[in-house]
C-alpha positions in Angstrom: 43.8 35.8 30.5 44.8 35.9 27.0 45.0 32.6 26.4 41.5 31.7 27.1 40.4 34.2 24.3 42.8 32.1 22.0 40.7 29.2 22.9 37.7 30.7 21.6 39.4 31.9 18.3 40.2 28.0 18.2 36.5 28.0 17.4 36.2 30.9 15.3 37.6 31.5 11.6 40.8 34.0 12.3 43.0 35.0 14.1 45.8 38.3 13.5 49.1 38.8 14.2 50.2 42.6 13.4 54.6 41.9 13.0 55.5 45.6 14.3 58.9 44.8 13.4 58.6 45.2 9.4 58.4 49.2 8.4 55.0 50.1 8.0 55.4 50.0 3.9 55.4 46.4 4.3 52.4 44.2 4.9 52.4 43.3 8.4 49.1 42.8 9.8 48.6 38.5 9.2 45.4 37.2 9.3 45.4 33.9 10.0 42.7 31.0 8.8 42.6 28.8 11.9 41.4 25.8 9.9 43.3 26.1 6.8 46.4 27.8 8.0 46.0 30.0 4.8 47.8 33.3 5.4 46.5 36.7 3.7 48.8 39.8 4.5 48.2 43.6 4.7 49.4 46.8 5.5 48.5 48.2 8.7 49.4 51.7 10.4 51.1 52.5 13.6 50.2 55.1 15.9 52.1 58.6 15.9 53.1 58.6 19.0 55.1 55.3 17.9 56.9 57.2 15.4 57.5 61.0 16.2 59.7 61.6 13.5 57.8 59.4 10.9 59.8 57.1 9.7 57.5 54.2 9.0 59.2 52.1 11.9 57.4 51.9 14.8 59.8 53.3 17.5 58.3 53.1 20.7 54.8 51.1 22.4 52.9 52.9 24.7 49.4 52.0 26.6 49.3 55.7 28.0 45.9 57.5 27.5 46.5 60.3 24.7 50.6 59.0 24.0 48.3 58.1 20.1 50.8 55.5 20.2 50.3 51.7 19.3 50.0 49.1 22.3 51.5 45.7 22.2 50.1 42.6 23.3 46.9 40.5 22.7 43.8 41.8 21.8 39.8 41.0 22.0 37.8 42.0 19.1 34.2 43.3 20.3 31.5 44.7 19.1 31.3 46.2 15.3 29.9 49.7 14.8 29.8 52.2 12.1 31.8 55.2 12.8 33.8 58.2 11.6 36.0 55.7 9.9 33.1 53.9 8.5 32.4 49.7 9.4 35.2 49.6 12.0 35.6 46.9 15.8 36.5 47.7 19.3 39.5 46.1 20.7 39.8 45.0 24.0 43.2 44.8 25.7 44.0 41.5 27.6 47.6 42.6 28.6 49.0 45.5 31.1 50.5 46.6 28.0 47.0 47.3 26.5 45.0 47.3 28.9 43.7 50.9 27.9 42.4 50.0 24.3 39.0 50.7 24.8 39.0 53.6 26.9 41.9 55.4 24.5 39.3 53.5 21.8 41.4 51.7 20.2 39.9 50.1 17.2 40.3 48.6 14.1 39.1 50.7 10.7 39.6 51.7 7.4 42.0 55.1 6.6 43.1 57.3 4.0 46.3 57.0 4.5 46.7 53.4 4.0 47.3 51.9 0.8 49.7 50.0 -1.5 50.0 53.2 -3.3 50.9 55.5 -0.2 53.6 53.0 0.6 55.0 53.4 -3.0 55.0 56.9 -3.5 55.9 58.3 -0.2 57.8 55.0 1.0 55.5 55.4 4.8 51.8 55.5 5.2 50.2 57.8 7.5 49.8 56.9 11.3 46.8 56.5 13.2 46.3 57.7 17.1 47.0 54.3 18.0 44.8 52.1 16.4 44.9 49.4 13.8 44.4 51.1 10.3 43.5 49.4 7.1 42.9 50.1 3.6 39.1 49.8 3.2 39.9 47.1 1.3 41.5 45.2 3.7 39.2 46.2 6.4 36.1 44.9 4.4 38.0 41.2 4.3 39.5 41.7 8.1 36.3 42.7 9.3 33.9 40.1 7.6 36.9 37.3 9.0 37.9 38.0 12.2 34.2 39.6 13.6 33.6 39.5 17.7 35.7 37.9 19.9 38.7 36.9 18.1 42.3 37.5 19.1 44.6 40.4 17.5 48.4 39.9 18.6 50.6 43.2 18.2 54.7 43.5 19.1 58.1 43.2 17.2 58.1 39.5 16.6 
């Protein structure tokens, strides 16, 4: 199913690949100009469920309502919203391994806890319930690139 949405991000601006494999001090959410090939990274959070014991490696996936872990697989983007987080998207799942993103509302949005200097002076940043968390920088630029209907890949690559 997956692969059709890829076919309509052919279309669209961007694409994102979140690398799970890379400590979460480390940029690892890739977004992805389709025409250009231009890369822009940036950090991204993992859910606390993923990481019990905090680390800043993501341990585990988990598509189980309330594990506030981090699903792997593709994503659709939906619709944008304001919300606690501020300007923030609704993710669909398109895999078994996700398929509970929007019911467990899984989302993309800005947080706290994610920034360049987070990662430097505590060597982790903070972890969501599960969903992709930015810096509000970078969600300003992910969210004016990517917009509805775009694909968001997540695993250890």
């Amino acid at each position: 199913m997956w692969r059709f949405w890829w076919a309509v991000c052919a279309r669209a601006r961007s694409i994102a690949i979140a690398d799970f494999s890379l400590p979460s001090r480390a940029p690892r959410f890739h977004l992805v100009d389709v025409a250009s090939g231009r890369v822009s990274s940036h950090l991204v959070a993992h859910g606390r469920g993923s990481d019990p014991a905090h680390t800043g490696w993501l341990q585990r996936f988990s598509n189980a309502p309330s594990s506030h872990a981090t699903s792997e697989g593709a994503y659709r983007t939906d619709g944008l919203y304001i919300g606690a987080h501020g300007r923030s998207i609704r993710l669909t799942g398109l895999d078994a391994t996700n398929s509970n993103a929007l019911s467990r509302a899984i989302v993309v949005h800005a947080a706290w806890y994610v920034s360049p200097e987070m990662a430097r002076a505590h060597g982790v940043l903070g972890r969501s319930e599960g969903c992709f968390a930015l810096s509000q920088a970078s969600t300003a630029e992910v969210l004016a690139r990517i917009g509805s209907g775009c694909l968001i890949y997540a695993d250890k690559i």
